[in-house]
Backbone as XML, in Angstrom:
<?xml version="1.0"?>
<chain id="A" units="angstrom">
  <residue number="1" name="UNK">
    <atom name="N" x="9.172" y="11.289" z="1.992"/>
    <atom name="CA" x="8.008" y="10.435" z="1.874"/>
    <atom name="C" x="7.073" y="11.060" z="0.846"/>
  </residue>
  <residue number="2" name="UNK">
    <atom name="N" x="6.497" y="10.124" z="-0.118"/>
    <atom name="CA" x="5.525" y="10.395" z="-1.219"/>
    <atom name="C" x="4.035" y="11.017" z="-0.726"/>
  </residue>
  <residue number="3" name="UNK">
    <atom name="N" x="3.687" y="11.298" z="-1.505"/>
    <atom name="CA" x="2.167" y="12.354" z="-0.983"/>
    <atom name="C" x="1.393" y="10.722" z="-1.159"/>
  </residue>
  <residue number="4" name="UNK">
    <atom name="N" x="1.535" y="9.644" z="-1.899"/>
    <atom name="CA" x="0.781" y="8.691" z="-1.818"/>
    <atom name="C" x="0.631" y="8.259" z="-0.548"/>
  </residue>
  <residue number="5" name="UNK">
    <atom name="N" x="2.298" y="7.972" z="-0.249"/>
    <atom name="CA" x="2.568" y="7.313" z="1.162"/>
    <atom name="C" x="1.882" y="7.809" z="2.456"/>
  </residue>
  <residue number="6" name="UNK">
    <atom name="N" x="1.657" y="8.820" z="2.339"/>
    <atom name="CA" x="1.223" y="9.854" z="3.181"/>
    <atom name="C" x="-0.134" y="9.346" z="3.549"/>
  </residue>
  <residue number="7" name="UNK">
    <atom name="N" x="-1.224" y="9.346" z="2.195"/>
    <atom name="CA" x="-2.199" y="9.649" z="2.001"/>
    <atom name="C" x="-2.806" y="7.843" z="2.466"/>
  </residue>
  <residue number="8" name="UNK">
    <atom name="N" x="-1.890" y="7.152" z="2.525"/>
    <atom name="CA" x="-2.169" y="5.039" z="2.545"/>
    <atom name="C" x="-1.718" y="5.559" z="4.279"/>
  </residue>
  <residue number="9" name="UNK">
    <atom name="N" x="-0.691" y="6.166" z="4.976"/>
    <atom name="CA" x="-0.784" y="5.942" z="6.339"/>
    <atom name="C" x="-1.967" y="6.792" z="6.982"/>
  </residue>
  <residue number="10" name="UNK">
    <atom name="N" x="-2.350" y="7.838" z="6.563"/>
    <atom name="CA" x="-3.550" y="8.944" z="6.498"/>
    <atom name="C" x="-4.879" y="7.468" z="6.616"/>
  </residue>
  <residue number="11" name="UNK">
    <atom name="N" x="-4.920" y="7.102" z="5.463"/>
    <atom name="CA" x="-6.147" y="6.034" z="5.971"/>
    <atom name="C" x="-6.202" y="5.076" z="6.495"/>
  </residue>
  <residue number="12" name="UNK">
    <atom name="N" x="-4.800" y="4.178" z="7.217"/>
    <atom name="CA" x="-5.068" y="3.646" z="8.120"/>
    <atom name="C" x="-5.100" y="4.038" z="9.367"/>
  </residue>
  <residue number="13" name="UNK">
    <atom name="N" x="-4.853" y="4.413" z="9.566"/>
    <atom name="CA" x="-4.834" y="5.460" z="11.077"/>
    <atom name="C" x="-6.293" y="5.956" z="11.307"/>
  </residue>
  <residue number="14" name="UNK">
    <atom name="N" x="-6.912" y="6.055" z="9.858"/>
    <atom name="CA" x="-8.821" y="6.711" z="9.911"/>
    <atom name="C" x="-9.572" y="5.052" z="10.000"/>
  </residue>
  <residue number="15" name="UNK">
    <atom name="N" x="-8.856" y="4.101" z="9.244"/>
    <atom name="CA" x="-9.560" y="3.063" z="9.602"/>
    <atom name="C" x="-9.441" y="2.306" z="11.069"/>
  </residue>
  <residue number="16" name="UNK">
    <atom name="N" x="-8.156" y="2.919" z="11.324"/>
    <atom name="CA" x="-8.054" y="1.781" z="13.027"/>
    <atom name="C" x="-9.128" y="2.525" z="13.710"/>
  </residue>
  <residue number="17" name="UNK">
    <atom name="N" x="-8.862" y="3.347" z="13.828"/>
    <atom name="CA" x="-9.749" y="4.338" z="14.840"/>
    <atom name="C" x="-11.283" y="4.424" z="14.445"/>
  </residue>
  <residue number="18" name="UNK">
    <atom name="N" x="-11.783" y="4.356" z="13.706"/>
    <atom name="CA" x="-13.122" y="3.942" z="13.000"/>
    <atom name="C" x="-13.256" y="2.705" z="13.493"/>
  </residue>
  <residue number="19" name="UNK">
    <atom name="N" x="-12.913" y="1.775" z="13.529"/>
    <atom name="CA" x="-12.699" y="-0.039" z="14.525"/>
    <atom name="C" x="-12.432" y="-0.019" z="15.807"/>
  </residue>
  <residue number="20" name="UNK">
    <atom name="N" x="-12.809" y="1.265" z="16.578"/>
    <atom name="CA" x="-11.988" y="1.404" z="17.416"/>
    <atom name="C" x="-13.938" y="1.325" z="18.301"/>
  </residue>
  <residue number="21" name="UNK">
    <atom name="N" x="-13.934" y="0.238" z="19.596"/>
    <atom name="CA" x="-15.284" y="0.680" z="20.020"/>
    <atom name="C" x="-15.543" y="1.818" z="21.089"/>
  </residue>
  <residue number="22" name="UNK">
    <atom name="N" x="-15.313" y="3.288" z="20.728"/>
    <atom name="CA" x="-15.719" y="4.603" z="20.689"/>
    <atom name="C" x="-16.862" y="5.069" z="20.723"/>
  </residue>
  <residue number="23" name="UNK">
    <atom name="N" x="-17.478" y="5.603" z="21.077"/>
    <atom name="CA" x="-19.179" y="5.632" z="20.744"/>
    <atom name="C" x="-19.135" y="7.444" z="19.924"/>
  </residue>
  <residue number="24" name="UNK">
    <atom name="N" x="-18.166" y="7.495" z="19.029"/>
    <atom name="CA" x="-17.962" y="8.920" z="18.022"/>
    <atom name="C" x="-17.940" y="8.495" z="16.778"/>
  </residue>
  <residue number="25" name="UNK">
    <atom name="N" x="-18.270" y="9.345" z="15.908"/>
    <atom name="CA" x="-18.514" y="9.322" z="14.325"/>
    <atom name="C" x="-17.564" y="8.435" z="14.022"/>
  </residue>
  <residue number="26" name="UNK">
    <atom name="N" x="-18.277" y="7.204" z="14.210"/>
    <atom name="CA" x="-16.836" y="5.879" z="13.136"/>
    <atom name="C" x="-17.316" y="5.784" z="12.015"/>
  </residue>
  <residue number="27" name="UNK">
    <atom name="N" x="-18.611" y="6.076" z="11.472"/>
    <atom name="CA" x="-19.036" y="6.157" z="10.582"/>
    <atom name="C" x="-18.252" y="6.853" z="9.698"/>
  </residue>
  <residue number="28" name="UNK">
    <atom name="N" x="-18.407" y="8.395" z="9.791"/>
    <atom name="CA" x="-17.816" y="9.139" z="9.255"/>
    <atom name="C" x="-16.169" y="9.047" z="8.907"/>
  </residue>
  <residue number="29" name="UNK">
    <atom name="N" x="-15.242" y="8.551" z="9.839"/>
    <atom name="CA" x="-13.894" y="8.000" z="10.193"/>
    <atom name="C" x="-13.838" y="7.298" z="8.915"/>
  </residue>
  <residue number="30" name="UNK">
    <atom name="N" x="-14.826" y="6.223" z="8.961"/>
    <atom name="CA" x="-14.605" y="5.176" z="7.638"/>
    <atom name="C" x="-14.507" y="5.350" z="6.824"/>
  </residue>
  <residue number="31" name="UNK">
    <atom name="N" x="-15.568" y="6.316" z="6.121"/>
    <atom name="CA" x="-16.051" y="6.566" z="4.958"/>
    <atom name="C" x="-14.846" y="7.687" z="4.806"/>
  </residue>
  <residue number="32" name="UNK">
    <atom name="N" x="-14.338" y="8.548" z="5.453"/>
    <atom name="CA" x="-12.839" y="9.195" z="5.592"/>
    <atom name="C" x="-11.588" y="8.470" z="5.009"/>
  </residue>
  <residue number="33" name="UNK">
    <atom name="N" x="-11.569" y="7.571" z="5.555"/>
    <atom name="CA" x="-10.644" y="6.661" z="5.924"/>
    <atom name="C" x="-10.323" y="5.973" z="4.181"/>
  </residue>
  <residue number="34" name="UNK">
    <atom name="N" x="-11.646" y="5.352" z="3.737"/>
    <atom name="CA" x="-11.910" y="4.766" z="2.016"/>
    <atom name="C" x="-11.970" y="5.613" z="1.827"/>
  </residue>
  <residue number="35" name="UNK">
    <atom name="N" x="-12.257" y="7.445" z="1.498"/>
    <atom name="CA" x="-12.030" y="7.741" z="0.513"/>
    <atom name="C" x="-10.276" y="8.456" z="0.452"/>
  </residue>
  <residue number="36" name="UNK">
    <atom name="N" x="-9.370" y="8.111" z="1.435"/>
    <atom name="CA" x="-7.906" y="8.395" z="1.622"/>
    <atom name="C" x="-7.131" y="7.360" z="0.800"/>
  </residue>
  <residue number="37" name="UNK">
    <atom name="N" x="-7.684" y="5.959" z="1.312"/>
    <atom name="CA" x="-7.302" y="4.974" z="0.323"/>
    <atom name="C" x="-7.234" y="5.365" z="-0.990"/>
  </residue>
  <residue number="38" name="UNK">
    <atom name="N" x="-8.330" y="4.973" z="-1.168"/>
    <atom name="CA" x="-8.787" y="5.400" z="-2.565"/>
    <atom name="C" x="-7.966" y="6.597" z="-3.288"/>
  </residue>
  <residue number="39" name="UNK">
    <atom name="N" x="-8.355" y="7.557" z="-3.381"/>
    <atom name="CA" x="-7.278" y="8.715" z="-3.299"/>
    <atom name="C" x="-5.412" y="8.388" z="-3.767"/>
  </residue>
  <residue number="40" name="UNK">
    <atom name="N" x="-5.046" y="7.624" z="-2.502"/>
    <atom name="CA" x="-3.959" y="7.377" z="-2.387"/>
    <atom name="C" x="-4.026" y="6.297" z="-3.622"/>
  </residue>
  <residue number="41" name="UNK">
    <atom name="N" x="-4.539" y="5.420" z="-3.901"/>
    <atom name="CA" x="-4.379" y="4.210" z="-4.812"/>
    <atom name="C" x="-4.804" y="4.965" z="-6.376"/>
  </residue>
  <residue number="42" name="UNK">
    <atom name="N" x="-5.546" y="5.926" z="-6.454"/>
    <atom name="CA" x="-5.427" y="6.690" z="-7.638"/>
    <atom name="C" x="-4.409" y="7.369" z="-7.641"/>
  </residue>
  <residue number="43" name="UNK">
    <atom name="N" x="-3.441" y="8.131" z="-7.047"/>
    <atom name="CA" x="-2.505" y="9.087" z="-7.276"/>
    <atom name="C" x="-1.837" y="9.071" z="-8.628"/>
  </residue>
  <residue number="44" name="UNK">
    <atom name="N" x="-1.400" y="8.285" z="-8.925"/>
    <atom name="CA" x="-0.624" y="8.685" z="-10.665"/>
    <atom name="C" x="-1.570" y="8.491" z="-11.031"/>
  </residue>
  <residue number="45" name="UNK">
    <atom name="N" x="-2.240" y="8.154" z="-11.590"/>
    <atom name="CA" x="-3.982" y="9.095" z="-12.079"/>
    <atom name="C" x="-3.527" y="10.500" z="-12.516"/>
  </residue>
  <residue number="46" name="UNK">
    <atom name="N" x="-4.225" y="10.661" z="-10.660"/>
    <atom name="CA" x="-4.518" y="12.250" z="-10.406"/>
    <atom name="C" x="-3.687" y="13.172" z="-10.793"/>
  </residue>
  <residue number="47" name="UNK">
    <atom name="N" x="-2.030" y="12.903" z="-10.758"/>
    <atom name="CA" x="-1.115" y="13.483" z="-10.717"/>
    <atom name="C" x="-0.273" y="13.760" z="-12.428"/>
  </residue>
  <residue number="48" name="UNK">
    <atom name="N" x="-0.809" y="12.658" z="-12.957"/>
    <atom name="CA" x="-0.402" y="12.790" z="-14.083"/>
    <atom name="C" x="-0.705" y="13.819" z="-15.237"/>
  </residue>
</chain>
């Protein structure tokens, strides 16, 4: 498995749980969560 792939299941797993009604840092989860995306959707970018 690709470090992208990794990094796209990495932020959904930060976004479910951020949606999740928890009364713990979902805030933080989220903003976790988009910048994993993100990340992951730059990779050949970064990598290149």
């Amino acid at each position: 498995m690709s470090a992208q792939a990794v990094l796209y299941i990495l932020a959904v797993i930060l976004l479910v749980l951020a949606a999740l009604p928890v009364p713990f840092r979902a805030v933080n989860l989220a903003l976790l969560g988009a910048a994993c995306a993100l990340l992951a959707f730059a990779w050949p970018v970064v990598t290149a």
